[in-house]
ZAMARDO-386394 format. One record per residue (C-alpha): residue number from 1; residue in one letter; x, y, z. Coordinates in steps of 0.001 Angstrom, whole numbers, plus 524288, in hexadecimal, padded with zeros to 5 digits. Layout:
# ZAMARDO-386394
+-----+---------+-------+-------+-------+
: num : residuo :  east : north :    up :
+-----+---------+-------+-------+-------+
: NUM :       A :     X :     Y :     Z :
...
+-----+---------+-------+-------+-------+
END
This chain:
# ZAMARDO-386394
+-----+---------+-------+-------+-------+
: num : residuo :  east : north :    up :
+-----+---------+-------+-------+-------+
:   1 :       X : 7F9D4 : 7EA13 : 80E84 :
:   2 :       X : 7F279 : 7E303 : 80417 :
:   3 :       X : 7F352 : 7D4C2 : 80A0C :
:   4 :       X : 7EFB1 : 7DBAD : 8178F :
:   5 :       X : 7E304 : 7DFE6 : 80F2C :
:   6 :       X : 7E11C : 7D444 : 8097E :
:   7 :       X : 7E1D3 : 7CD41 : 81692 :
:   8 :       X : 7D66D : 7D4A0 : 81D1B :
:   9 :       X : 7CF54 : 7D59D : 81108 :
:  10 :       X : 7CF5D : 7C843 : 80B03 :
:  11 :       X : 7C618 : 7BCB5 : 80E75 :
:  12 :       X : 7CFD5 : 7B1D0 : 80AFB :
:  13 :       X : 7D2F1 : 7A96B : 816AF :
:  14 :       X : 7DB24 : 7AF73 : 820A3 :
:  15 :       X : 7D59B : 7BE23 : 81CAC :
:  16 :       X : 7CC88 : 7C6FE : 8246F :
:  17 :       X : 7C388 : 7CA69 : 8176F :
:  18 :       X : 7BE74 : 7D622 : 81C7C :
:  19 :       X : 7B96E : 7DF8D : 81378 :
:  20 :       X : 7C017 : 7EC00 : 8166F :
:  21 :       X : 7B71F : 7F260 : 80C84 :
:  22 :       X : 7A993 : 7EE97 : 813DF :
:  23 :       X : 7B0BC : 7F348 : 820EF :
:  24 :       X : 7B2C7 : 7FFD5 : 81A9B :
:  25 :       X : 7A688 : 8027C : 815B8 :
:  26 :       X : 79EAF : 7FE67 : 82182 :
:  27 :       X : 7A720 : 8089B : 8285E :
:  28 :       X : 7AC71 : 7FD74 : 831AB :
:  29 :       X : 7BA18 : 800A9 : 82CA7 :
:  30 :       X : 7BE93 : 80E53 : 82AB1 :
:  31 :       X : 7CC06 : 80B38 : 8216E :
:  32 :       X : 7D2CE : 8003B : 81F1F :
:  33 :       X : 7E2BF : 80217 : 81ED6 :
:  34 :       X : 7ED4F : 7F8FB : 81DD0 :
:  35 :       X : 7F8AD : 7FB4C : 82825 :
:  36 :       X : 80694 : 7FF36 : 821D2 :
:  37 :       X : 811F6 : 7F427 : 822CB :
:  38 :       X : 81CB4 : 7FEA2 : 82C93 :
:  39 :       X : 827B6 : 7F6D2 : 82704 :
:  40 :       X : 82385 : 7F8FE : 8184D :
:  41 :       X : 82179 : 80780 : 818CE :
:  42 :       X : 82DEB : 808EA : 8200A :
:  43 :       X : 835CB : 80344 : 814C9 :
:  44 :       X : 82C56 : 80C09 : 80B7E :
:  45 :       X : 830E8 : 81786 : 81420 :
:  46 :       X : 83E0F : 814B3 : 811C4 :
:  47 :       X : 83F8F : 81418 : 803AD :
:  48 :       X : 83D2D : 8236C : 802CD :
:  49 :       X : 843F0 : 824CC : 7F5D5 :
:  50 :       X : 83CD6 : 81A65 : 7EFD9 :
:  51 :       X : 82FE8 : 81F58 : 7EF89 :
:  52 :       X : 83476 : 829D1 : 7E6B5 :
:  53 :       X : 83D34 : 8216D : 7DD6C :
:  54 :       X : 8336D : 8156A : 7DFCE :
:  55 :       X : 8391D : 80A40 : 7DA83 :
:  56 :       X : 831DC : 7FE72 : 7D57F :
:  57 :       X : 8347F : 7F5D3 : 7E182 :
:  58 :       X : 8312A : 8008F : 7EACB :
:  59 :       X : 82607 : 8033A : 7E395 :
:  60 :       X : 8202E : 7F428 : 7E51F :
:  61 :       X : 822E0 : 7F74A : 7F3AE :
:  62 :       X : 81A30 : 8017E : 7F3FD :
:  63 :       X : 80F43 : 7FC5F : 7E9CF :
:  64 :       X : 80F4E : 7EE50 : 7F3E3 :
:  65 :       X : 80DC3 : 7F608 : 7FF67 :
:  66 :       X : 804AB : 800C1 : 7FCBE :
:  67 :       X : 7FEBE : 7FA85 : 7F0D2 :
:  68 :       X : 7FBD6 : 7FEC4 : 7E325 :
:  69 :       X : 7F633 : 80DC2 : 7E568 :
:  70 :       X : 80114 : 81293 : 7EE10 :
:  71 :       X : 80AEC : 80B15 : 7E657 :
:  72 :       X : 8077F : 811A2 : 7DA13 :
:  73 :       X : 80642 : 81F1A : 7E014 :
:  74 :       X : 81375 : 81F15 : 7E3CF :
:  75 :       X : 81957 : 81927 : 7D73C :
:  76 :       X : 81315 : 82289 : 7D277 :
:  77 :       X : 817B8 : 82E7E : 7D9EE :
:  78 :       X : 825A6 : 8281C : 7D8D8 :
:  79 :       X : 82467 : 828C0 : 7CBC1 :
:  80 :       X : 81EA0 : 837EF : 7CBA8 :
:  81 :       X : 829B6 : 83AA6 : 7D4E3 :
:  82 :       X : 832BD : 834DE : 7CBFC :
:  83 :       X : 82BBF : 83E2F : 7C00A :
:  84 :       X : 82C79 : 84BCF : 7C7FA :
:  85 :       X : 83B20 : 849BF : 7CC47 :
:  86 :       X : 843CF : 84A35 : 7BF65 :
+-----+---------+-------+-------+-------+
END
């Protein structure tokens, strides 16, 4: 998701540089989105039991996909989970 961003975004050579920002503002662009990879939520799907115990590589999964917000808040609710449940 983040090189997709970086591709539209960036004015190095072989980029589109456009400023998704300016788009926005001038009301040109309503929201801006990146698509989902179907083949990496799948496998997300799949490990059910994992985002409760969420071990550290499963955890990198997440935090590379979704980024550094979402990977934290579900660390952390791992973690809470992991508090309530003796």
């Amino acid at each position: 998701i983040s090189i997709i961003h970086r591709i539209v975004t960036s004015k190095d050579k072989d980029c589109a540089g456009i400023n998704i920002g300016k788009l926005l503002h001038d009301g040109e662009l309503l929201s801006y989105f990146p698509l989902h990879d179907a083949n990496t939520i799948a496998e997300l799907k799949m490990k059910k039991l994992q985002w409760f115990l969420m071990p550290e590589e499963f955890a990198n999964k997440i935090h590379n996909y979704f980024g550094d917000r979402i990977g934290f808040y579900f660390l952390f609710m791992a973690f809470y989970w992991k508090w309530l449940v003796p």
